[in-house]
N, C-alpha and C positions, 0 to 999 in steps of 0.2 A: 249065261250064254249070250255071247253078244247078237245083235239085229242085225237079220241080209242087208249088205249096205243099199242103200237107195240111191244108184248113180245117176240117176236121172236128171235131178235138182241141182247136184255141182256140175256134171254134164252140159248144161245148163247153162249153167251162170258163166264158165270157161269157155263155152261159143260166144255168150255175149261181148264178155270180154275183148274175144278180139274183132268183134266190132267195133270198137270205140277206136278213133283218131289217136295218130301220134305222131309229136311231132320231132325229126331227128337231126342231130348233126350241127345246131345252131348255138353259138355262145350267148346264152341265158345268166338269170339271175337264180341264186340256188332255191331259192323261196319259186319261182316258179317250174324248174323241174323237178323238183320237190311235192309240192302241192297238184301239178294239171297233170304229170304223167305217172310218178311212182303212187301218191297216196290214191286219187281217185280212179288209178286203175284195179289197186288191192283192195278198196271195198268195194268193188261191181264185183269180186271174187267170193265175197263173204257177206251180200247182201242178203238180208232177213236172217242172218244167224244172232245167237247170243255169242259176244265176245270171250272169250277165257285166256284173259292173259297178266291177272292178277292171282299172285299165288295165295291173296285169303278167300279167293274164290273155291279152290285146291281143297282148304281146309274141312270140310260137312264131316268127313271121319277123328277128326283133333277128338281128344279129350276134352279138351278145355271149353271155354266158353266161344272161344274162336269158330270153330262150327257153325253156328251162327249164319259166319261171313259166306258158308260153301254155298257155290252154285246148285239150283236144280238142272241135275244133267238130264231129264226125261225133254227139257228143251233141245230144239234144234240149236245144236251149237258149235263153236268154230276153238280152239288152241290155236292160238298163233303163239312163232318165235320170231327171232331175227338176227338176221348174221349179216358180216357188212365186213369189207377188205379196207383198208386207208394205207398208202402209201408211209411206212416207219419215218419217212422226214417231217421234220419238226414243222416246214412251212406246209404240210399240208394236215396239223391238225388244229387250225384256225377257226374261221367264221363260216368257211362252208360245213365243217362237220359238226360244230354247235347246230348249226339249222337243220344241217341232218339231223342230229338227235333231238331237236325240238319237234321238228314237223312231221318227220318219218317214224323216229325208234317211238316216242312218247305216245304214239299210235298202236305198234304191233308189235315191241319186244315185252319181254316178258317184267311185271315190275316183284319187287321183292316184296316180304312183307310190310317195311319201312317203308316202300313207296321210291326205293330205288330202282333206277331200269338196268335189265340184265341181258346184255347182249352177248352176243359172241362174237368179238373183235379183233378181226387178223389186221396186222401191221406188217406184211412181207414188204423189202426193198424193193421199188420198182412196181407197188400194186398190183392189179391183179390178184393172182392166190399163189401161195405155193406151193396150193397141190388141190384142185378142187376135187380129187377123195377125199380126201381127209376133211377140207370144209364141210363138205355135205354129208360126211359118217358123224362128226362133231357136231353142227349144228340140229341133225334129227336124231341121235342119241341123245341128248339132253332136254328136248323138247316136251316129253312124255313119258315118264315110269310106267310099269306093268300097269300096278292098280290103277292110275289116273288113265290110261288108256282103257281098262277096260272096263270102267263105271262108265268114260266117254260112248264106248262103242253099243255099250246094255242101254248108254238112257234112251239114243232116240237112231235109226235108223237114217237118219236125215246128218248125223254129226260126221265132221272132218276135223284133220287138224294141217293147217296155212303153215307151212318153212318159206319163209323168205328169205333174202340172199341179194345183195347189193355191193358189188362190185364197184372199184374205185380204184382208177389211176389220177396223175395229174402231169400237169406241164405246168411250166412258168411262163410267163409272157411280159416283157417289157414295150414300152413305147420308150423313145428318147426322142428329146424335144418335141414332143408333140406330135411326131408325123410316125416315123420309122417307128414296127412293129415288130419283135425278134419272138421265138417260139424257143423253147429248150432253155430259157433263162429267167433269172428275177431278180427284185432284192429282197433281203432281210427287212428291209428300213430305208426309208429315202435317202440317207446317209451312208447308207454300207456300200460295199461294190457287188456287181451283178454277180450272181452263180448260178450253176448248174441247179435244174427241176426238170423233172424227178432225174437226180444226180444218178441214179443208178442204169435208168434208161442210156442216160446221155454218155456217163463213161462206158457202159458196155457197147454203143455205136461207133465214139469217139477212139478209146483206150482197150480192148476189149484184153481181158485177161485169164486166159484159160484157167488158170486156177482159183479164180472166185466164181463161187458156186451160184454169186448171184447172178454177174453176165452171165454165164450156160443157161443157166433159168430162164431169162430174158432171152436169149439168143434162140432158146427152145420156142417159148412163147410165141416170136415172131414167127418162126421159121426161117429155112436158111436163104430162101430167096428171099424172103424180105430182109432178113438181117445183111446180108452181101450187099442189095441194092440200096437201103437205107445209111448204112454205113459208105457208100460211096457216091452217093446221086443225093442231089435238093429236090423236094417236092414244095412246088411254089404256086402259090395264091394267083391268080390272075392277074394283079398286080407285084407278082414279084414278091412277095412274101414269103421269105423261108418258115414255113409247118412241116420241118420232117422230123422233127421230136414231138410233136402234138401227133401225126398220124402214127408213131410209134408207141405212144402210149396206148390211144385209140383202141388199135390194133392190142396189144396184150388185154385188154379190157375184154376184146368179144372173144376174144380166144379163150379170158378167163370165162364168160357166163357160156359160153357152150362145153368147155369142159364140165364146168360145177352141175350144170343140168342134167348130162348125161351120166355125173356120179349121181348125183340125185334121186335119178329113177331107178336105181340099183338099191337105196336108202330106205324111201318109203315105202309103206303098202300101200293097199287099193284105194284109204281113204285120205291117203297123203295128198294135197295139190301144192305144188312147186310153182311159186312165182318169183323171177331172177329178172333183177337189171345190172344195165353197164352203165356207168356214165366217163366221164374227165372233169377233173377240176382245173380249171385253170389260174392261178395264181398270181397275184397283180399286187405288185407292191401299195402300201395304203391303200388300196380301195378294195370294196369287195371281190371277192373271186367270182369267176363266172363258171358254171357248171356245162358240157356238151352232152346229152341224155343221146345212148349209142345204140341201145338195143333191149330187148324185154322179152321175157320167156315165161311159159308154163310144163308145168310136169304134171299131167296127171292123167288116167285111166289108159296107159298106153301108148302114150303121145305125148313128145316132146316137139313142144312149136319154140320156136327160135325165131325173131324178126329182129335183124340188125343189117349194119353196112359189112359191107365184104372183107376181106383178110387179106386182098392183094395189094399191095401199096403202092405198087405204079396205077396202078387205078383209080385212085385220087386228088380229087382239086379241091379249089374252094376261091371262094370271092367275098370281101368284106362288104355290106352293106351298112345301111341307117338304121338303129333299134333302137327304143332307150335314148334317144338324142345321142348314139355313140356310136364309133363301127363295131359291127360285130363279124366275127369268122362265122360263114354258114358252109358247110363240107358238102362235097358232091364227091359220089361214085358212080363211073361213069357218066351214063345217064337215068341212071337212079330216080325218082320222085323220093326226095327225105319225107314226106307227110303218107307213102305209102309202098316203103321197102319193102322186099320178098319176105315172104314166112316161109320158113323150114320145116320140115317136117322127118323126125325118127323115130318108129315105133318099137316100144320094149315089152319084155314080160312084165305084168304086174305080180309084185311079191303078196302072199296073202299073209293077214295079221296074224296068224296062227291060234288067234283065242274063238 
């Protein structure tokens, strides 16, 4: 028989959480919103637990000698998995999803028993998701079998299990000669010519064709006044910068992490905690990609908190500054403080484990 959970302790830890600083809306390096917002916000989530997201940890009931390797579950302890969107074009699966999966997954996805990481990796046209039911029924069905959940829930009263969930759109961005910055393009190669990023954003803005199911999708995502007003109005930088394929990616990204959230909590039970980000990649011929970190979510006991930038697209600006010896895009909603956007707040039924 499994042990009364003890909500107290994750309760807990998910107040603290959002206490911690974030910082939103700025063209960064992946290695830093990687490392200062997504990792060291997921362990203040799962601090003082034992980790279990090695499956020779799984193994204490094997036949074989592998048992051995099984965790004691009578520890307070944590399952984690991880699910993660990346735009299907080829130029956004480079250098910044390597560093995802070096810094992030190599942290909290699941590894096999060879010591490969097992994630669960959507590649919808245009990022985001294309359907976050199905991400969040897919990524917490696979995360725990009966038995593994319910040796988890008998060992210690104190155990959860972590679904994370990392959303990813991307834009292109070129400089020509050195001065002029264009948003919605890129190259291949310093030799190719410029194209559409993310192509599916930009032709469903530009071309839109009711019979591809992936602009509808997109067109969905936005919604229809931002899709009308995006497809016919520039959203421009204070210096004149066209970003209205950068705020259109943006924008599908928070739309994806508050969909996915709210399938989420409909997913887990009482000892599930949902923690979900958005970000943008932005993609720069030869050089690294720079990452914009949009929004950050939790799910659990009830409450579904949301902290991101808004969904309305006339409502944004932005001004390039000095970072990194380089400019960089920092985004403004309204008048927003990015270091301290609104949290949202929806509360649901929790589902009970049934064991």
């Amino acid at each position: 028989m499994s042990l009364p959970f003890d909500v107290t302790t994750t309760q807990k830890r998910v107040d603290n959480f959002w206490q911690l600083p974030a910082s939103f809306g700025m063209e960064r390096n992946a290695y830093h919103n990687y490392l200062n917002e997504i990792v060291s916000d997921r362990y203040a989530l799962i601090k003082g637990l034992q980790i279990l997201r090695d499956e020779l940890q799984f193994a204490a009931s094997s036949p074989t000698d592998m048992r051995a390797c099984g965790a004691d579950m009578s520890l307070p302890s944590v399952v984690t998995t991880l699910a993660y969107t990346n735009c299907g074009d080829r130029i956004h699966q480079g250098e910044a999803t390597k560093r995802y999966r070096d810094v992030v997954a190599s942290r909290f996805a699941t590894l096999s028993e060879i010591g490969e990481l097992k994630l669960e990796a959507f590649f919808p046209a245009g990022g985001g998701t294309d359907n976050g039911a199905t991400l969040a029924h897919v990524t917490v069905a696979h995360e725990i079998d009966e038995p593994l959940k319910r040796q988890l829930y008998e060992g210690n009263a104190q155990s959860i299990s972590l679904v994370a969930i990392d959303l990813k759109t991307h834009v292109g961005r070129l400089r020509e000669n050195d001065k002029h910055v264009t948003y919605g393009k890129t190259r291949e190669a310093p030799w190719r010519e410029p194209r559409a990023a993310c192509g599916a954003i930009v032709g469903a803005l530009t071309d839109y064709h009711p019979r591809n199911q992936i602009h509808r999708r997109i067109r969905e995502d936005l919604g229809e006044k931002n899709f009308h007003y995006l497809a016919n109005n520039k959203v421009l930088t204070e210096g004149g910068i066209d970003m209205t394929m950068a705020i259109a990616a943006i924008i599908v990204a928070i739309r994806g992490i508050r969909n996915t959230a709210i399938a989420l909590a409909e997913e887990m039970d009482e000892r599930g905690v949902g923690h979900l980000t958005a970000c943008t990649t932005v993609n720069r011929p030869s050089r690294d990609d720079l990452v914009i970190y949009l929004a950050r979510a939790t799910v659990f006991n009830g409450k579904i908190r949301i902290q991101s930038f808004g969904t309305d697209a006339e409502r944004y600006s932005g001004k390039f500054g000095e970072h990194a010896g380089e400019k960089r895009l920092q985004l403004r909603y309204e008048d927003w403080d990015s270091d301290y956007l609104p949290v949202e707040e929806i509360e649901y039924t929790v589902r009970d484990s049934g064991l």
